[in-house]
C-alpha distance (Angstrom), angle and dihedral (degrees) to the residues before:
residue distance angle dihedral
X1 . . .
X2 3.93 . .
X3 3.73 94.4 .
X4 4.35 92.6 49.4
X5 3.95 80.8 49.0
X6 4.33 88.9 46.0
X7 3.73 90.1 49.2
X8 3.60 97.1 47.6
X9 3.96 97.4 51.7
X10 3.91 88.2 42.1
X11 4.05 89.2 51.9
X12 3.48 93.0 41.7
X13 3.98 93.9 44.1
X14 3.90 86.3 48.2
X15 4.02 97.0 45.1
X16 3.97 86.2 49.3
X17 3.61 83.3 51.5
X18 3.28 98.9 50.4
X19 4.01 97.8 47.9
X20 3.76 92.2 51.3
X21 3.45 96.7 49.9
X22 4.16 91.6 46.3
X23 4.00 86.9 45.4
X24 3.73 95.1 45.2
X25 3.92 94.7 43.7
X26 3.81 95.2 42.2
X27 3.85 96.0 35.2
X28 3.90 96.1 -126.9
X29 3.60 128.6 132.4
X30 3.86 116.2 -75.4
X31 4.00 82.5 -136.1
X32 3.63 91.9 55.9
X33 3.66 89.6 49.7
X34 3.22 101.4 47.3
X35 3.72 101.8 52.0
X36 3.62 89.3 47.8
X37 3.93 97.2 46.0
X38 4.34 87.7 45.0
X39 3.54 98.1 51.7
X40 4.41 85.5 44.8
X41 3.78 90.9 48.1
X42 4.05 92.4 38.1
X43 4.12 86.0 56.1
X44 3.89 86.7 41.6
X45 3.82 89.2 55.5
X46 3.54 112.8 34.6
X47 3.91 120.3 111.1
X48 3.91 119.2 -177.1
X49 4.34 86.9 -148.4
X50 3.61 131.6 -104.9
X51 3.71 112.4 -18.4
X52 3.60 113.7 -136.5
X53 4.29 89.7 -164.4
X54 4.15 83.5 95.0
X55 3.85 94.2 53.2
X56 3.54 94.3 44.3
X57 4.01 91.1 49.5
X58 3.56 91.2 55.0
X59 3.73 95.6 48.1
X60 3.45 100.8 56.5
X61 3.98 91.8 44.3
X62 3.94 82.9 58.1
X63 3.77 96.2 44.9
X64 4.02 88.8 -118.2
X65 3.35 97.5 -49.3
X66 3.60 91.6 113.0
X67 4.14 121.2 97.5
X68 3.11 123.3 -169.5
X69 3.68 122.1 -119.7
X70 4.15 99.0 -164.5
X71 4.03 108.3 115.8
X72 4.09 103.2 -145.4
X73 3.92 92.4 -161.7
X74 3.57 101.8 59.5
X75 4.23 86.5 48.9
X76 4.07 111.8 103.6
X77 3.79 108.6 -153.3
X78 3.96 88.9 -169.3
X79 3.83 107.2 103.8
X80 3.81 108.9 -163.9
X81 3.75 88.3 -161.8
X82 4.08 90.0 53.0
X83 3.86 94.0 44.6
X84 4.32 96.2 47.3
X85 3.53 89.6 56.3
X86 3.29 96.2 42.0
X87 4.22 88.9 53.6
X88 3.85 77.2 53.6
X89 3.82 98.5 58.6
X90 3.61 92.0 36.2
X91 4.05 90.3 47.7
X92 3.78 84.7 51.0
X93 3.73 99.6 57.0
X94 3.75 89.2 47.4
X95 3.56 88.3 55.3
X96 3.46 90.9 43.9
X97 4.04 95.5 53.9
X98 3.69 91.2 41.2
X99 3.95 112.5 51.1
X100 3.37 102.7 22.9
């Protein structure tokens, strides 16, 4: 649990990072920015889960002899990188409702 909590302050220090560098370089508004660089890294991050296509491939090549070996419990569907970028977009709309 520390490690998802590491990743997600190190993406979310890097994204920040990121936008203020593109919005001080290019002169356009860290808001801008950072909606447009959240939603990016959001579509760069997401993952549906496991996909079970592969297993079910293989078991019907081996007539159902096949079993898979995947362990569903010890899977975490949380993606740290999904979920700081997220914060991001979701910090920008507040912003976005409230100052402007």
């Amino acid at each position: 649990m520390k490690k998802l909590f590491l990743y997600f302050f190190l993406t979310l220090i890097v994204l920040l990072g990121i936008i203020f560098m593109i919005s001080y370089f290019f002169d356009f508004r860290f808001s801008n920015v950072a909606f447009i660089t959240s939603i990016v890294a959001a579509f760069i991050t997401y993952s549906g889960g496991p996909s079970k296509f592969g297993d079910a491939t293989v078991a019907v090549q081996t007539l159902g002899k096949f079993v898979s070996t995947s362990n569903d419990e010890k899977m975490s569907y949380i993606n740290p990188f999904f979920v700081a970028s997220c914060s991001i977009l979701i910090g920008c709309f507040a912003s976005f409702l409230f100052f402007y």
